[in-house]
C-alpha positions as CSV (number, residue, x, y, z in Angstrom):
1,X,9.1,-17.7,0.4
2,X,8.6,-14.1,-0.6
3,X,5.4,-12.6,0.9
4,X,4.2,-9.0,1.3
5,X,2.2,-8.7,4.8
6,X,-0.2,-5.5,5.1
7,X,-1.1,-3.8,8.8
8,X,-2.2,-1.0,9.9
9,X,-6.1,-1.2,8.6
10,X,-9.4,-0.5,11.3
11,X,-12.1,1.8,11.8
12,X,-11.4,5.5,12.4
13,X,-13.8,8.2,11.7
14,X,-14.4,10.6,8.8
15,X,-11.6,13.3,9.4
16,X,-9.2,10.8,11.2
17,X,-6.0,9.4,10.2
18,X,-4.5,5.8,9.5
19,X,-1.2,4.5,8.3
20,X,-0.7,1.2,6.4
21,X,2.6,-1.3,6.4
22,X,3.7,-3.0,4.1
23,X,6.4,-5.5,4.6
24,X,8.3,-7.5,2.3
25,X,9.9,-10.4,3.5
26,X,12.3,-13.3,1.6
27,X,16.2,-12.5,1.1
28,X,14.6,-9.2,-1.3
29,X,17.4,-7.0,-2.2
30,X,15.3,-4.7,-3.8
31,X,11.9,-3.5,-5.6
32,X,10.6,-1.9,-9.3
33,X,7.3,-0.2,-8.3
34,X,5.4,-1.1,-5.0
35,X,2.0,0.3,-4.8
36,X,-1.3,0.6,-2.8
37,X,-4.4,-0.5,-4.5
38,X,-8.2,-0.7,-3.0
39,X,-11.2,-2.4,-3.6
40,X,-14.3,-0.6,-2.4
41,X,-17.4,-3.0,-2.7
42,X,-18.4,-3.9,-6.1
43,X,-15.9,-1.9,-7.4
44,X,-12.6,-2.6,-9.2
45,X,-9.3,-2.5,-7.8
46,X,-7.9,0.5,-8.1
47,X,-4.6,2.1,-7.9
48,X,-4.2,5.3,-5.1
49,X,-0.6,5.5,-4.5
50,X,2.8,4.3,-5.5
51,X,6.6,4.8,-4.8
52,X,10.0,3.6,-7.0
53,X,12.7,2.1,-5.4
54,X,14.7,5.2,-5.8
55,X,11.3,7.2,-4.3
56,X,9.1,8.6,-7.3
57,X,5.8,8.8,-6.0
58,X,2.3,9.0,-7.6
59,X,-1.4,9.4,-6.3
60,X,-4.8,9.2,-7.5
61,X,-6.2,12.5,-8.1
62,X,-9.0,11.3,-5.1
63,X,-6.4,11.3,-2.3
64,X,-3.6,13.4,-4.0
65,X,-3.0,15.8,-1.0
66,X,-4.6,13.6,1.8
67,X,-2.8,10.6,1.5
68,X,1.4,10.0,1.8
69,X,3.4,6.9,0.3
70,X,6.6,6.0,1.9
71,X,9.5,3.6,1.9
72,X,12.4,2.5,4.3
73,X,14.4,0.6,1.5
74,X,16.1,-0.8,4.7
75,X,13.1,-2.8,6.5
76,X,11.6,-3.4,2.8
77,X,8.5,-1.7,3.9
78,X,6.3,0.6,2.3
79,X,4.2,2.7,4.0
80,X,0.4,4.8,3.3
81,X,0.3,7.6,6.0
82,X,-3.9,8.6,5.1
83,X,-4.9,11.7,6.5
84,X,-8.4,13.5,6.5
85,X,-9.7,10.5,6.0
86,X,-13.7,10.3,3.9
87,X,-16.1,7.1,4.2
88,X,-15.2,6.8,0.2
89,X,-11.8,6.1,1.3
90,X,-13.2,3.0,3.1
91,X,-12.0,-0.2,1.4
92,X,-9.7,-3.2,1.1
93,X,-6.5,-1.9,0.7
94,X,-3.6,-4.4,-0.9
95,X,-0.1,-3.9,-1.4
96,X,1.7,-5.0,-4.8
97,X,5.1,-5.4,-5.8
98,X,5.5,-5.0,-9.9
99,X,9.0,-7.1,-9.2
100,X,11.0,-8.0,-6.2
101,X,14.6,-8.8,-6.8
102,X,15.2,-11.8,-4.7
103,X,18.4,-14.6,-3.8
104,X,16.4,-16.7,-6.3
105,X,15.7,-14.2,-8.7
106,X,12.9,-11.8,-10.0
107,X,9.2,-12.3,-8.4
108,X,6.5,-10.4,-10.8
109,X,3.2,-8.8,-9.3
110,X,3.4,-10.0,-5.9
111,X,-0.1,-9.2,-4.0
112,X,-1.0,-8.8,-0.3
113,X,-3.5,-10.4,1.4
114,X,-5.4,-7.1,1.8
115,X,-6.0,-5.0,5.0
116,X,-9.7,-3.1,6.0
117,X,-10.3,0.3,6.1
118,X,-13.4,1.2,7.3
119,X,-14.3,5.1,7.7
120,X,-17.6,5.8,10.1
121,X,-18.7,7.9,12.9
C-alpha cells in the first residue's frame, strides 16, 4: 500500500525551529510534485512549499525565506526545515504527492495524515 507518513511536528516557541519528514513508502520509484500544505483553524488548506522530483522548489510568499523544502530522492522523503518560526505558522501541516510512480502504476494526490505545529511561549 502506498502511504505518505509525516513527523517531525510539536511545540516550539516563536523564533525557534522545526523540521518535518515526509516519507513515502510502497515499491515508489519516483514522484511529480510533493508538497507541504497547512490548515490553520478555520482556514483552508493552503499550500507553503513544494519541490519536483528533479528539485524545483516553490514557497508561499508568508514563509519564503524562513522556511526550506528538501528531498532525498533516495529514502523517498521530503523534508520542511522551518526556521524563525511565528504563532501564524502554527497549524496542521500535510504532505501530498500530485503522483507517485509505483510497481503497480501511477497513484494521484496522495495525502498525509497531517502532523501539528504549534508555535507558543
Amino acid at each position: 500500500q502506498v502511504q505518505l507518513a509525516e513527523s517531525g511536528g510539536g511545540l516550539v516557541q516563536p523564533g525557534g525551529s522545526l523540521r518535518l519528514s515526509c516519507a513515502a513508502s510502497g515499491s515508489i520509484f519516483s514522484f511529480g510534485v510533493m508538497g507541504w500544505y497547512r490548515q490553520r483553524s478555520g482556514n483552508e488548506r493552503e499550500l507553503v512549499a513544494s519541490i519536483t522530483w528533479g528539485g524545483t522548489t516553490n514557497y508561499a510568499d508568508s514563509v519564503r525565506g524562513r522556511f526550506s523544502i528538501s528531498r532525498d530522492n533516495a529514502k523517498m522523503t521530503v523534508y520542511l526545515q522551518m526556521n524563525s518560526l511565528k504563532p501564524e505558522d502554527a497549524a496542521v501541516y500535510y504532505c501530498n504527492a500530485d503522483r507517485l510512480i509505483t510497481s503497480r502504476g501511477i497513484v494521484f494526490n496522495l495525502w498525509g495524515q497531517g502532523t501539528q505545529v504549534t508555535v507558543s511561549s
